[in-house]
C-alpha positions as CSV (number, residue, x, y, z in Angstrom):
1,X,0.0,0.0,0.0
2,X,1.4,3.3,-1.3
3,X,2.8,5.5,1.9
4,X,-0.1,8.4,1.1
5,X,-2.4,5.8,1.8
6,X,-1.2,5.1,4.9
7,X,-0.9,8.5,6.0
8,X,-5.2,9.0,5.4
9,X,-6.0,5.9,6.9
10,X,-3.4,7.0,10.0
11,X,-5.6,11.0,9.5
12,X,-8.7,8.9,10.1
13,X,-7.7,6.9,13.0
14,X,-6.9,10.1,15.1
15,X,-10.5,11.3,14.2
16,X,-11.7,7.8,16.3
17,X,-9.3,9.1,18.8
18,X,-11.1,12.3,19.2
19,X,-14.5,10.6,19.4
20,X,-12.9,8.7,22.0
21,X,-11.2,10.9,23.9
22,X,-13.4,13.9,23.6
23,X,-10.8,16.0,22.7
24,X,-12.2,18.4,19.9
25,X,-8.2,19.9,19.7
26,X,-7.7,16.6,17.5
27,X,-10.4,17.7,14.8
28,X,-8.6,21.3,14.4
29,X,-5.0,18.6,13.6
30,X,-6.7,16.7,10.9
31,X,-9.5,18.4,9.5
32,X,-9.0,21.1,6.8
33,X,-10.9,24.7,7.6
34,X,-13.0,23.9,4.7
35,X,-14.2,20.4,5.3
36,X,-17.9,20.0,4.5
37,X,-19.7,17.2,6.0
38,X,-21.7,16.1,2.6
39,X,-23.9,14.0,4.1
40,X,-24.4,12.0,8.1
41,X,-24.0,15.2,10.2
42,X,-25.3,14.7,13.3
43,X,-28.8,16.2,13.7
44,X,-28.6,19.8,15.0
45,X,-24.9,20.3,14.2
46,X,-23.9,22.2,11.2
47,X,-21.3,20.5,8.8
48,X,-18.4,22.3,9.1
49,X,-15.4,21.2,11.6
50,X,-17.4,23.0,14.1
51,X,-20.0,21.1,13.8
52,X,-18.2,17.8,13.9
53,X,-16.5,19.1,16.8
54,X,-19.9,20.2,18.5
55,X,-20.8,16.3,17.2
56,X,-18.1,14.8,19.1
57,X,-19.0,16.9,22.5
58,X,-22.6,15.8,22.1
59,X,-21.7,12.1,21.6
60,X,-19.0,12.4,24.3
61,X,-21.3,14.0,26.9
62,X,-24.1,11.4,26.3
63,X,-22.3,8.5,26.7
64,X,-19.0,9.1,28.9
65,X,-16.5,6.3,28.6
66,X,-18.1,5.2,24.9
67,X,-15.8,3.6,22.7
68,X,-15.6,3.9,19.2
69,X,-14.1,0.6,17.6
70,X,-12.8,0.8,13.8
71,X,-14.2,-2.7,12.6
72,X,-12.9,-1.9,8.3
73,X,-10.6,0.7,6.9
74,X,-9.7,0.7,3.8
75,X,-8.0,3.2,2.1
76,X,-8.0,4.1,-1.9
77,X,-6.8,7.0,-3.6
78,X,-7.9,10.3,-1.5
79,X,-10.2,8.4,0.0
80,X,-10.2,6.4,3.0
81,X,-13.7,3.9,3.9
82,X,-14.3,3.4,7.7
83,X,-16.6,0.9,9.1
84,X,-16.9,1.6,13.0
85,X,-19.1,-0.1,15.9
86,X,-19.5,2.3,19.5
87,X,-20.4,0.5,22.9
88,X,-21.3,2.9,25.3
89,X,-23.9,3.1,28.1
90,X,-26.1,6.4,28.0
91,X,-26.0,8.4,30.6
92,X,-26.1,11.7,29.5
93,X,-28.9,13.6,27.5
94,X,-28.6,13.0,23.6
95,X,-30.1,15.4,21.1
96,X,-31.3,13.0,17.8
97,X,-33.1,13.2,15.2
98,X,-36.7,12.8,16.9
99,X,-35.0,15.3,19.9
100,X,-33.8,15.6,23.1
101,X,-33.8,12.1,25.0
102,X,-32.6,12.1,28.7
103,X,-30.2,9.9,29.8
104,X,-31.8,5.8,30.2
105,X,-28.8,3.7,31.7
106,X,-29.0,1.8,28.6
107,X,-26.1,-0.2,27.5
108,X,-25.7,0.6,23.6
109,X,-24.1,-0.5,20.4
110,X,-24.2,1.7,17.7
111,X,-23.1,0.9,13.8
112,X,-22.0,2.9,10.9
113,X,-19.9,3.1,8.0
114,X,-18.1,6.8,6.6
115,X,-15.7,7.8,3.8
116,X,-13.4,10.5,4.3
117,X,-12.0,12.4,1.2
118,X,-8.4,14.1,2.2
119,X,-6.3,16.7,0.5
120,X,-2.2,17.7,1.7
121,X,-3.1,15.3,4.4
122,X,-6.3,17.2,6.0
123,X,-9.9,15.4,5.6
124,X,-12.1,18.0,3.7
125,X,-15.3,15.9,2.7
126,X,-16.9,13.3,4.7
127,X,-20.1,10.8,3.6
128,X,-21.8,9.2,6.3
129,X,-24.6,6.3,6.9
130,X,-24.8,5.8,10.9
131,X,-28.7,4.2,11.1
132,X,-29.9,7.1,13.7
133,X,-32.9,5.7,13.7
134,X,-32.6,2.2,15.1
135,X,-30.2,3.9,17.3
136,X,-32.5,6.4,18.9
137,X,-35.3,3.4,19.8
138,X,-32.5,1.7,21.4
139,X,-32.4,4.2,23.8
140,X,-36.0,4.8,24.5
């Protein structure tokens, strides 16, 4: 695998390392100013790196101690394919899709699958396909 390819798939890991950590200062490393979340922006953030770092907060505050887990990347090109599972347990309110739901003690696992399109080593387009949905009744 080339060395460029390496580098994105390495540019993508730290971006699982942010959603684990919680530390938004990660985003500002890896994401260009200009990234554009195209699609799979988490409802009521904006999709711009601010709003994948309010994403990260959001996700981070709602289920402290969550852990993102990178089940497939696969890197082509400029653009890198990640295939992730989280485990977390919710105890903190999360704002979805259908709104606000308060923390339920619930023990989670949460799928989805994202590609990341990178320029001079920055992420600057992102596609994603989490299933919100299913998600959301799991914590009900």
């Amino acid at each position: 695998m080339p060395a460029a390819q390496d580098a994105n798939k390495a540019v993508v890991r730290r971006v699982v390392e942010a959603f684990n950590s919680g530390n938004t200062n990660i985003i500002d490393q890896v994401v260009a100013d200009n990234f554009v979340a195209r699609a799979g922006a988490h409802p009521g953030t904006s999709s711009d790196r601010d709003g994948l770092k309010q994403q990260i907060q959001l996700l981070h505050n709602a289920f402290p101690g969550g852990r993102y887990h990178v089940e497939e990347l696969i890197a082509e090109g400029d653009k890198v394919n990640l295939r992730w599972r989280m485990e977390g347990t919710h105890s903190g309110e999360y704002a979805g899709e259908a709104g606000a739901l308060p923390a339920s003690g619930k023990q989670v696992v949460h799928h989805g699958h994202e590609v990341f399109r990178l320029e001079n080593g920055k992420i600057v387009e992102y596609w994603g396909i989490p299933d919100n949905k299913e998600f959301e009744a799991k914590l009900r």
